[in-house]
Structure formats: structure tokens, C-alpha cells
C-alpha angles and dihedrals in degrees: 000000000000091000083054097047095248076128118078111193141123117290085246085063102052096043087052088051084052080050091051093044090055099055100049097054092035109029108218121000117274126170086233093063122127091251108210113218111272087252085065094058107017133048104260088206093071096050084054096043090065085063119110122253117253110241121241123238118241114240116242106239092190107098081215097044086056099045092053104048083043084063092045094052093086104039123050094317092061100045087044081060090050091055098044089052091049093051088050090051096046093047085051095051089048096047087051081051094056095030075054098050090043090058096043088060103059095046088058083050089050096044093048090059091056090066115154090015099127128212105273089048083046097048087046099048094049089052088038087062095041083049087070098076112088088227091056106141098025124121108222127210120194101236136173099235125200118173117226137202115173117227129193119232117223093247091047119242135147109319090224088066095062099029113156110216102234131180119246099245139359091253089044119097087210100122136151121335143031113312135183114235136136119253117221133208123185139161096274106025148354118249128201112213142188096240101254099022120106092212118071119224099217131014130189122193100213090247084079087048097096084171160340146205157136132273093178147320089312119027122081118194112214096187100197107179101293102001139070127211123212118206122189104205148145089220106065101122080051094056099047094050099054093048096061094043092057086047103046080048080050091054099041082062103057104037088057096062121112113247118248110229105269075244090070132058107240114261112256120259111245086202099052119101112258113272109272103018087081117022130188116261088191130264114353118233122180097218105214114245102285124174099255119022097229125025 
């Protein structure tokens, strides 16, 4: 997760995790240490993000501006163009050689200073620092979200027809239309983040989940009190899978403690979200996958 960025964090932080890394497969630093490829240690996608953008042409607006340099496509113009892209390319290769080697040297300063930590401490203190993100233990999937709220027409008709795109919450920038964002799901509730940032901006404990389901291959249904979210997504039997399995554990749970005298309240559960942040939308049902989500 953090090689593939399911991580957000500072660049500090990853380079010290490198450094982590590091320690734990090679012990202390020694210029005779099997060194793995950068990829294997650091998030290629940062190294690319520093990059910089390449720059859009501006479309010719003149008919004979665009004939003409139509015509010229196939003959020198066009292989001018091909070089010119070849050296770019080449300039942006070498500057991800030396972004890379940059890199590479801060995570080898990092990793000297760690001398005599041995691989368990190693192996703690990298989770230890991983640990700090709220979402810590969730397993993310990259979905297309809209929020959805059915409305009635005044002449009746399917809700779906005349959805109204809603946020999730008043505090949450989710608004209309389809957004990126990774879906988690955890033990205890399902998240809903900004790819890259460490906050989510919704979070539902699963006793606000009055149901999910399927439409098809690639929509998944997230049903949370009035409103139902709509992920597009090629994960959906993923999904799916992971979400009954956190709930029957959920379940499990509950059904194997011990029950308090009828004389005594029940002690409250230490693990059990704080009165009022997740309320119950009554009893949960996973809805197998159907054709239409209401009828």
C-alpha cells in the first residue's frame, strides 16, 4: 500500500520508511548491501509528480493554418515534431534519473543513522509510523462515486429518473457529479477519501449501512440512512466480499459475549463509536445483486 500510494504522508516520511525497509532486510548500512530498485522502497508516483507538466498545444483556429500544417504532417515538419518529442522525452527520463538518485540518497542517509536497530525494532517503528494515518488497517479500492438521493416526480415514475445529486454530509466537499476517490473499508467502519489526503471526508460505522448490493459488473450500491451511494467500480465483488466478512466477524463478536443480569445495565463496549457520531439506521441486510435498486 504505501509503494502504491495507499499511504498519504510527507515525503520525510516515506524516505524514513525506505530507510526502515532497508534496515530490516540489510541490517546497518554497508556499501557492500544487495541494494533493491527505488520502486521497491519508494512510491514511483511521487518521483513522477515533481515532473514537470507537459504543456498543451494551442489549437489553430485558421482553416488554412490547419490545412497546411495537415500537409506538412507527413513530410519535415512532421519528422521535426518526432524529434522534438524524442529529445522531451529523453530530458524527462534523465531528470527521473537524477529526481531517483536524489532520492536514493536521502533514504541511505536515513538508513546510516538507524545503526545497531535490529530487524524487529525495525519492523515496529516502520508500522508505528504507518499506524499514524486514521485509515491505518483499511483496505482501499479506487471507485467513481455519485451521491444519490431519490425524489418523487409529481406524476410518479422510477426515483432513479429524477435523482438529485447530494453531498454526503453538510461538512463534506462531495458534491454533483462523478468524483475519484478510494473507498475504505475497515473493521469498524467504511471511509470515503480524496485520493492523497490523510482525512476522510465521510465515514459511516456499519450500523448506519442499512444495505448493499450490485446493479451490475460494475456498480456497487452503499445504502447509509436516506441516501444512496453509487460507486462505479471494477471491484465490486470485492467489495462486496469484504464487507460481509467484516460484518459476520461483527456478529461473531457480539453473539460470544457473555450476557450482563437483567438487574444490571450492560457494560459499555470500549470498542463501540461514541453515542451520537454513528447512529443506528435500524437492522443491516446485504440485498443480493437485482437489476434496479428500488421497484
Amino acid at each position: 500500500m504505501v509503494l502504491r500510494g495507499y499511504v498519504p504522508t510527507s515525503e520525510e516520511t516515506l524516505q524514513t520508511l525506505a530507510a526502515l525497509r532497508l534496515q530490516s532486510l540489510n541490517s546497518d548500512f554497508s556499501t557492500h548491501a544487495p541494494f533493491p530498485r527505488l520502486e521497491e522502497l519508494f512510491p514511483p508516483h511521487v518521483l513522477h509528480a515533481r515532473l514537470p507538466a507537459p504543456r498543451r498545444r494551442t489549437p489553430t483556429k485558421c482553416r488554412g493554418a490547419r490545412l497546411r500544417a495537415g500537409l506538412l504532417v507527413g513530410g519535415l515538419w512532421g519528422q521535426a515534431l518526432a524529434k522534438q518529442r524524442a529529445e522531451r522525452d529523453q530530458r524527462l527520463r534523465g531528470r527521473l534519473r537524477e529526481e531517483g538518485a536524489s532520492t536514493m540518497a536521502a533514504i541511505v542517509e536515513k538508513w546510516k543513522l538507524l545503526q545497531g536497530m535490529g530487524r524487529p525494532e525495525a519492523m515496529a517503528a516502520y508500522v508505528a509510523l504507518v499506524r499514524e494515518w486514521p485509515g491505518f488497517g483499511s483496505t482501499l479500492f479506487d471507485v467513481d462515486l455519485r451521491a444519490v438521493r431519490p425524489q418523487w416526480g409529481k406524476g410518479g415514475g422510477q426515483p432513479w429518473q429524477q435523482a438529485a445529486l447530494t453531498p454526503l454530509s453538510p461538512q463534506s466537499p462531495v458534491g454533483a457529479g462523478p468524483q475519484r476517490l478510494w473507498l475504505g473499508i475497515g473493521a469498524k467502519a467504511v471511509s470515503l477519501y480524496k485520493p492523497g489526503e490523510p482525512e476522510p471526508l465521510d465515514s459511516f460505522c456499519y450500523g448506519r449501512i442499512s444495505s448493499f448490493g450490485a446493479s451490475d459488473s460494475s456498480t456497487f450500491r452503499l445504502s447509509v440512512e436516506d441516501r444512496d451511494l453509487l460507486f462505479e467500480t471494477s471491484q465490486v465483488d470485492e467489495i462486496a466480499q469484504l464487507l460481509n466478512t467484516y460484518l459476520a466477524s461483527a456478529g461473531d463478536q457480539r453473539s460470544s459475549q457473555p450476557q450482563e443480569p437483567a438487574t444490571s445495565p450492560p457494560a459499555p463496549d470500549p470498542t463501540a463509536p461514541p453515542q451520537g457520531l454513528c447512529p443506528t439506521a435500524g437492522p443491516w441486510q446485504h440485498r443480493p445483486p437485482v437489476g434496479s435498486f428500488r421497484s
